[in-house]
VOGU-3710 file (C-alpha; in Angstrom, 3 decimals, decimal comma):
1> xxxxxxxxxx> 33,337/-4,260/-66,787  31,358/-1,107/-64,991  28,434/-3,444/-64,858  30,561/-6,181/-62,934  32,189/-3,168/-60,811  28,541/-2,054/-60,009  27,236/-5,806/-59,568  30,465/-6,193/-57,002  29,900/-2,868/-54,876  26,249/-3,785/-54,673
11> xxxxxxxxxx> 27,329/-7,164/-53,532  29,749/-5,854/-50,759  26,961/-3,209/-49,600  24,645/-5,698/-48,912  27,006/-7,798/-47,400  27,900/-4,845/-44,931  24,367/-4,273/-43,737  24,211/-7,641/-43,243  27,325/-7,370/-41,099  25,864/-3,825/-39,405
21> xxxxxxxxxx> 22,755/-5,327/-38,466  24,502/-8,319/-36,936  26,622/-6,446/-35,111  23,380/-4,229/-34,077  21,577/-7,517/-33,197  24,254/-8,759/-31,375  24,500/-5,268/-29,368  21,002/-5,217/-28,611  21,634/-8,883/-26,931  21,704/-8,934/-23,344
31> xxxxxxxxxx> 23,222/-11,920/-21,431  22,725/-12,686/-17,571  25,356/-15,099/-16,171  23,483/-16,310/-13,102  25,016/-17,954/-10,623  21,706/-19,653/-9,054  19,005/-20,022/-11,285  15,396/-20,662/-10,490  14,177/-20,412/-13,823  11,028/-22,481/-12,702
41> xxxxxxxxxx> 9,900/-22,500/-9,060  9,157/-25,605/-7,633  11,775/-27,168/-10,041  15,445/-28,082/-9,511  18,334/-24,796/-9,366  20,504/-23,966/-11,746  23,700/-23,754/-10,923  25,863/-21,470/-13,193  23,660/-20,460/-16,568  23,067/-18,066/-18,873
51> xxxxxxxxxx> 20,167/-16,244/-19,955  20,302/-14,614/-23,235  17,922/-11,786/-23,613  16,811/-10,413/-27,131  14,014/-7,634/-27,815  12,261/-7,963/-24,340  12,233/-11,498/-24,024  14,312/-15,064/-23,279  16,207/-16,339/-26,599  17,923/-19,244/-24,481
61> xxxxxxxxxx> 19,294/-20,314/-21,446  22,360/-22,252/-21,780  24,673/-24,117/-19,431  27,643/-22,084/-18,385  28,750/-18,581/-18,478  28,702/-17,979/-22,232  29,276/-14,573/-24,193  28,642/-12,921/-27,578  30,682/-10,542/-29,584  29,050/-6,782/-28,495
71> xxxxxxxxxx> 26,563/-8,482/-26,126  25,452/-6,585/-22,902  26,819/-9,380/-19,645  25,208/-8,832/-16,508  27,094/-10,657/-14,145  24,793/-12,001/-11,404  27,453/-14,805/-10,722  26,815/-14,221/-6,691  23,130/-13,836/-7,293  20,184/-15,817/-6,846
81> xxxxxxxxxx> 17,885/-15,026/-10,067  14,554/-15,880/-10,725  11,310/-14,784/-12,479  9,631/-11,576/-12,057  7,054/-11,603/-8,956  3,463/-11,206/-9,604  0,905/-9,374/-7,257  -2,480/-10,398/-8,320  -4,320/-7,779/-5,558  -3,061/-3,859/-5,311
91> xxxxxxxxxx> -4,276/-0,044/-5,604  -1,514/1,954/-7,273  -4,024/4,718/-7,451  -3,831/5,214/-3,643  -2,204/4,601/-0,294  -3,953/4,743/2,973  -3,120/8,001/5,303  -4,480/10,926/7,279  -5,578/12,780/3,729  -7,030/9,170/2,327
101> xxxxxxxxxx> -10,550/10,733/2,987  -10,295/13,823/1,642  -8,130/13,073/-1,401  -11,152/11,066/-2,974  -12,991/14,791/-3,961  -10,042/16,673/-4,115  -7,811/14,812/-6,836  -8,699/14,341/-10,440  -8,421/11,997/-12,788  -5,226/13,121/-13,890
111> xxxxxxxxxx> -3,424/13,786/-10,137  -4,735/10,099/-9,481  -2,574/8,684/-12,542  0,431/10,363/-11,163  0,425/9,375/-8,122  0,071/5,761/-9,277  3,277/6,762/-11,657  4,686/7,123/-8,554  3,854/3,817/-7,175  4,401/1,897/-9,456
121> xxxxxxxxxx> 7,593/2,405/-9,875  8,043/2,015/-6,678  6,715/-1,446/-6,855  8,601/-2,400/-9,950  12,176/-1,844/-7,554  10,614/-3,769/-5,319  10,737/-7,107/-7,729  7,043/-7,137/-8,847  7,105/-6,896/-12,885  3,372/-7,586/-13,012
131> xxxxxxxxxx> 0,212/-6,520/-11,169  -3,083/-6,861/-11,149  -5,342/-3,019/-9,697  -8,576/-4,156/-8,885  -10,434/-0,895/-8,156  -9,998/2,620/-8,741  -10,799/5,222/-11,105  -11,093/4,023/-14,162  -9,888/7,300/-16,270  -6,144/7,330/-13,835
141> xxxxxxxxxx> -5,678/3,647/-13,958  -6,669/3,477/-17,485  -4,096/6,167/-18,644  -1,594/4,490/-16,340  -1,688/0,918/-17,698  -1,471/2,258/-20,738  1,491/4,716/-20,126  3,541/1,798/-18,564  3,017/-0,564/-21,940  3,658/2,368/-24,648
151> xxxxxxxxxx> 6,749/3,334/-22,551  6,000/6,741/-21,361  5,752/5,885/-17,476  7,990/3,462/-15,465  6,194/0,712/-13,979  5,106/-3,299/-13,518  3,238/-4,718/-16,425  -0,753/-4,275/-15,679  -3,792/-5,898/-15,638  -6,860/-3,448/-14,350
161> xxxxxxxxxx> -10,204/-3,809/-13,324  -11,467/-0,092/-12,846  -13,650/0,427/-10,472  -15,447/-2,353/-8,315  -19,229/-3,619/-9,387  -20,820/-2,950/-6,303  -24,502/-2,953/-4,587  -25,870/0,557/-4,032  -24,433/1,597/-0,759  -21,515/-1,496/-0,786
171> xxxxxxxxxx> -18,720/-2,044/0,022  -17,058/-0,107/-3,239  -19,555/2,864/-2,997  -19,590/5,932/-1,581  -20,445/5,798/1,918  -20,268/7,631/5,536  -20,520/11,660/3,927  -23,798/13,908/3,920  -26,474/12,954/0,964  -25,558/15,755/-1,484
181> xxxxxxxxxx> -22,504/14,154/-1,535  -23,328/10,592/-1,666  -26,071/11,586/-4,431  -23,197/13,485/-6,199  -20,339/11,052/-6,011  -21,672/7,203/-6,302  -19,919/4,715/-7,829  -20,296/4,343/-11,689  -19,817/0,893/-10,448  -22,901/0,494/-8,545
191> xxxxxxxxxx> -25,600/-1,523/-9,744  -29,346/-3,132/-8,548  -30,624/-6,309/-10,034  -29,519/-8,082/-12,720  -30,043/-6,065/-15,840  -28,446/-3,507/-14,056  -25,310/-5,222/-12,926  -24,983/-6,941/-16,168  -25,239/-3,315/-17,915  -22,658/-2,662/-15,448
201> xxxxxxxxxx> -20,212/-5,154/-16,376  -20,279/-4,564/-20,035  -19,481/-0,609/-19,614  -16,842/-1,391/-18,241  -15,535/-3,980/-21,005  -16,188/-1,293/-23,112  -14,172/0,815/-21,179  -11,219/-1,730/-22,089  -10,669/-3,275/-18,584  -8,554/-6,645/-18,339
211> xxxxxxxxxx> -10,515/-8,119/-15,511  -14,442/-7,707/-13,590  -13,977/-7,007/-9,862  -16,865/-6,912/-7,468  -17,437/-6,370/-3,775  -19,617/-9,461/-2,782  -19,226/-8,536/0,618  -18,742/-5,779/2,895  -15,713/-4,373/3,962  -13,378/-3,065/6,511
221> xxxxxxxxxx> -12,371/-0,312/4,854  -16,108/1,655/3,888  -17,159/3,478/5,968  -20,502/1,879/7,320  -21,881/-0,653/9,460  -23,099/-2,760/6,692  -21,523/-5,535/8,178  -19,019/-8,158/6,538  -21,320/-10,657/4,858  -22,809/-11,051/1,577
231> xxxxxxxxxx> -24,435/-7,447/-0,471  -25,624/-9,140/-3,484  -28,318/-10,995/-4,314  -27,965/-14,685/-5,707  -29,122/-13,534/-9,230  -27,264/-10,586/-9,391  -24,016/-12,534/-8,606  -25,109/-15,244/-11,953  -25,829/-12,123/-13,936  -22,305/-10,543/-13,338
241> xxxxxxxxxx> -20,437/-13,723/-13,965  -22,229/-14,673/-17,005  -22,156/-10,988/-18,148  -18,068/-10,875/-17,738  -17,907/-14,870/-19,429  -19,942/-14,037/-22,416  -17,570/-10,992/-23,502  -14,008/-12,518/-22,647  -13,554/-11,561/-19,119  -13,291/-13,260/-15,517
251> xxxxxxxxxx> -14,536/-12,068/-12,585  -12,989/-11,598/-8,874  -15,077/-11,125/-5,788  -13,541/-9,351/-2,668  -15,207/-11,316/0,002  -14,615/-11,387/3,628  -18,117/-12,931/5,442  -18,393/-17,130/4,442  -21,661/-16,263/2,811  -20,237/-14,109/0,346
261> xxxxxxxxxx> -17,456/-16,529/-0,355  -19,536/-18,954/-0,778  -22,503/-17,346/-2,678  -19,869/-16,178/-5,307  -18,508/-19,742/-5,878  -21,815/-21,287/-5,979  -22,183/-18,369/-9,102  -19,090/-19,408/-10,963  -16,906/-17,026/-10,026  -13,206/-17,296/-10,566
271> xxxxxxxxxx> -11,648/-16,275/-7,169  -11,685/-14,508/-4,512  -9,859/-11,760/-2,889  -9,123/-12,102/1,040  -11,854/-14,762/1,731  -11,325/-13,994/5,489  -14,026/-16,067/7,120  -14,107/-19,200/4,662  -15,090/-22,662/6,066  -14,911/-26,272/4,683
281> xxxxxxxxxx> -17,549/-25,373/2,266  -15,609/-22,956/0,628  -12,711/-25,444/0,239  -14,841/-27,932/-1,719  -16,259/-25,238/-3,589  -13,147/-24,005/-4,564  -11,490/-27,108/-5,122  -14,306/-28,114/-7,303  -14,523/-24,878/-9,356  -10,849/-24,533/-9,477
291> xxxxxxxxxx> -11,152/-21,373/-8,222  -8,140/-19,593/-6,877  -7,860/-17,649/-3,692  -6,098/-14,053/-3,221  -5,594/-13,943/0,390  -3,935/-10,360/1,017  -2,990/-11,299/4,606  -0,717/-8,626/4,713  -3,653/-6,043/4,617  -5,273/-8,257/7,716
301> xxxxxxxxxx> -1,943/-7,603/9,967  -1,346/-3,596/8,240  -5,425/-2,776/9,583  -5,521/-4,518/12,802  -1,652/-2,388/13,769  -2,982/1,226/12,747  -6,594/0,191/14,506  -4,731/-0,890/17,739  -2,827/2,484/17,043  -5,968/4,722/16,628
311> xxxxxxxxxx> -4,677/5,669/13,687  -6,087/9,323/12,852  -7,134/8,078/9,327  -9,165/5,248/10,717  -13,323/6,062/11,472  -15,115/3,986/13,998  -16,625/2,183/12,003  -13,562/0,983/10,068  -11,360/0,404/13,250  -14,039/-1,830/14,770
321> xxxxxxxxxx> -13,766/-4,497/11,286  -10,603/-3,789/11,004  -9,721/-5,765/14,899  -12,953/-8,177/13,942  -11,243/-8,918/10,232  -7,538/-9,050/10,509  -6,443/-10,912/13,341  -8,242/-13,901/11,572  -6,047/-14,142/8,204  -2,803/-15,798/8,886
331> xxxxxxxxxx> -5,730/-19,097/10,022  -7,621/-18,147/6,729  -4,899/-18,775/4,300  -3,509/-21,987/6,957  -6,396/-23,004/6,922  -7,089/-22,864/2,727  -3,379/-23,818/2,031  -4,120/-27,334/3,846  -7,559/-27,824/2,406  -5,604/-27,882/-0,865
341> xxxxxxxxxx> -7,068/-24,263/-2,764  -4,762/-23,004/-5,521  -3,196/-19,721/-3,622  -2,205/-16,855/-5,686  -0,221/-13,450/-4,178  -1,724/-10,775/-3,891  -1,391/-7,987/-1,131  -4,216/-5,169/-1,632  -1,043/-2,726/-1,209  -2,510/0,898/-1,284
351> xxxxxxxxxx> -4,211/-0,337/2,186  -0,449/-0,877/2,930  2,553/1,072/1,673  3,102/0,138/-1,797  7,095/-1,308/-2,276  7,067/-3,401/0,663  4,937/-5,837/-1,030  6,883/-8,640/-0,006  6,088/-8,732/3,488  3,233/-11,002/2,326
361> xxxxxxxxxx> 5,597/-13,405/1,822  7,017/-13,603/5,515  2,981/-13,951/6,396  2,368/-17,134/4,280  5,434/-18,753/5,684  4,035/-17,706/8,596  0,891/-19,862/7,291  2,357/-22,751/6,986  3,646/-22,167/3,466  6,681/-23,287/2,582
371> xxxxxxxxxx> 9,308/-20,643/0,439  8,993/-22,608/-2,138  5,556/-22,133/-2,006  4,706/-19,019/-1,406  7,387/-18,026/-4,439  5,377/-20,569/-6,291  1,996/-18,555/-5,804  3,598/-15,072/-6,964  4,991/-16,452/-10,175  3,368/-19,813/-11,905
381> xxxxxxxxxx> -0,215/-19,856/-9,859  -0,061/-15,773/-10,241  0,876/-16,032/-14,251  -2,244/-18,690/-14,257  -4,466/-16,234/-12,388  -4,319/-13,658/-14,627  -4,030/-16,013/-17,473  -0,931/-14,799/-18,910  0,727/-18,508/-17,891  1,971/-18,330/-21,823
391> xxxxxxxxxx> 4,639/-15,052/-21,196  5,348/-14,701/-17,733  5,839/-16,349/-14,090  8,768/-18,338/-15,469  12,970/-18,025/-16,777  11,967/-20,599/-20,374  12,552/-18,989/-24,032  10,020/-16,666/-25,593  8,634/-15,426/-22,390  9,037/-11,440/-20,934
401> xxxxxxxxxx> 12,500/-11,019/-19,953  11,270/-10,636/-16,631  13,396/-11,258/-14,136  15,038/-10,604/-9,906  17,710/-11,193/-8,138  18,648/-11,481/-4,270  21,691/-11,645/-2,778  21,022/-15,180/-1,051  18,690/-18,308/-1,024  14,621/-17,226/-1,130
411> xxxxxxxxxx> 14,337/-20,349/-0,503  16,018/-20,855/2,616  15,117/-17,706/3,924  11,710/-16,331/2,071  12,810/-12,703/3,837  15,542/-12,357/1,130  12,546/-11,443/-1,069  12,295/-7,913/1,154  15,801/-7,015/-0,368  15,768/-7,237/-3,877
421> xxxxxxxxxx> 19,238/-6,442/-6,042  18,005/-6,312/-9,264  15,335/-6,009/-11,404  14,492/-6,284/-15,599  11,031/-5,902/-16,992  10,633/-7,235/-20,141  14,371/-7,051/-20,902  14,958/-3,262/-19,730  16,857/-3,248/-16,366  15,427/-1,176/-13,802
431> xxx> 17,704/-1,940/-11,044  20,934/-3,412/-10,494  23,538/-3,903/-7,508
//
């Protein structure tokens, strides 16, 4: 009989815990009833669903406002909700102002990561869950990627590409101070020849960056009058693209001048950020590389206001590309959007104030783009981009619970996008109404 009494308890305890952790499961469960669901732009609405969340990601999505015994509702009944928006171009390290000069000797490593704490939680109550940095110190954005993802800062998912592979003397070097200071503080980035830019490339996979960035062109915001057209040599592009394929990485080329663009296509490169002065050529090439463009048009219209401003911050040298480069990228991305190239958002914000991210929205509308588009482009084509289509861009089970809402139709009016109610990052909310 005391072996049956103990065989019995041991029986009921281990029924318990299975009860306890049910219960626990069942608390940890979050459930959003939606009222309009656009679990997959481009695809039909939802009316009236639930999404049932479960350690950071989507368990189901069922018909209905449904409920579970010690589950978490969220009730976004008067909502619109869809996925988490992407931004495949930004600086979190940074934001362009009078002390932008100055701050680049004055702040370390450290100072650098918290002010891109700062950011990017900034951006994350904005509606963007992931982003792709694509140049900075490597140390600060480094430590901040990997603060977000263990948890110890508040922030979008990241992708990072360190600092830019650049020319000696390009675009995403040093440039405009006195020699001792040019000699002191060039990029660890900058490379000559192929050997060199190869070498290049794999410190930096070494380093443990996502993604290979590179400034095939000049740019509006160094300060020289290098011009806007292509820096590297034909070689040199082949040996950084081969470099970044043979140890798991893709490459991205800020290019404004057509004969970067095109030079960096003709390479195999993967895409290109702004692509300001692209012609037919660089639609076929892209459309027959499958190459994606990141057209940051939002950066065109936030240079060509604080150069028409003088803004104190500006140089000469930058105001003058600035008026030459930004005026022209509302046509760019018209002009790429109808020639069929696969369009992916991305705003370079840290040239513009990080949070308002979504103006870029409003600007490829303004393209020609429809909503539906341009949402498109900073969720599926985004998720593609930074090939992470497999857990995010999307409402569908086992992805990141990853989701927005607005308080009316995106798609009838892309400007609801500017105003967003809530926010959950991989199943955590981070704002709500």
């Amino acid at each position: 009989m005391p072996g049956m009494t103990s065989a019995l308890l041991a029986a009921w305890m281990m029924v318990s815990a299975v009860g306890a952790q049910a219960e626990d499961d069942a608390a940890a469960a979050t459930i959003i009833h939606a009222g309009h669901l656009i679990a997959v732009p481009g695809e039909r609405v939802r009316e009236g669903a639930s999404i049932i969340i479960s350690d950071g990601r989507i368990e189901a999505i069922e018909d209905g406002y449904v409920t579970r015994e010690g589950a978490e509702i969220v009730d976004l009944t008067a909502h619109w909700v869809l996925p988490g928006l992407i931004d495949s171009h930004v600086h979190l390290l940074s934001e362009r102002g009078a002390n932008s000069r100055l701050d680049e000797f004055t702040l370390s490593s450290a100072d650098r990561a918290f002010v891109g704490a700062r950011h990017a939680r900034r951006t994350l109550e904005a509606g963007f869950t992931t982003v792709q940095d694509v140049g900075g110190d490597l140390e600060a954005i480094l430590a901040l990627r990997n603060a977000i993802r263990n948890g110890d800062a508040v922030g979008p998912r990241m992708r990072v590409a360190g600092p830019s592979i650049t020319p000696t003397g390009g675009h995403g070097d040093v440039n405009g101070y006195n020699q001792r200071v040019i000699e002191n503080f060039s990029s660890p980035g900058a490379c000559n020849g192929p050997a060199d830019c190869a070498r290049a490339v794999r410190s930096l996979v070494q380093a443990g960056v996502d993604t290979i960035k590179i400034t095939a062109t000049g740019g509006v915001l160094s300060n020289t009058a290098a011009g806007l057209e292509v820096q590297f040599m034909n070689d040199e592009l082949t040996a950084i693209v081969q470099a970044a394929e043979m140890m798991g990485r893709r490459v991205t080329a800020h290019a404004h001048g057509v004969s970067g663009v095109n030079a960096f296509l003709a390479a195999g490169g993967h895409s290109i950020e702004h692509g300001t002065f692209l012609d037919e050529e660089s639609i076929r090439l892209f459309r027959r590389s499958g190459a994606v463009l990141v057209p940051t048009v939002m950066a065109g219209e936030f240079v060509t206001l604080e150069a028409e401003a003088n803004a104190e911050w500006m140089t000469p040298f930058q105001r003058a590309k600035a008026l030459q480069v930004g005026p022209q990228m509302v046509d760019m991305l018209r002009r790429a959007h109808n020639g069929g190239v696969e369009i992916a958002f991305g705003t370079d914000s840290g040239v513009s104030r990080h949070g308002d991210n979504a103006r870029e929205f409003e600007l490829m509308v303004e393209a020609g783009m429809t909503p539906a588009e341009a949402i498109i482009a900073a969720t599926l084509n985004a998720a593609r981009h930074l090939q992470m289509e497999d857990e995010i861009g999307r409402i569908a089970p086992g992805f990141h619970a990853d989701l927005i809402a607005v308080s009316a139709s995106p798609l009838e009016n892309i400007s609801e996008l500017r105003d967003v109610d809530f926010v959950m990052a991989a199943g955590m909310i981070h704002k709500a109404p």
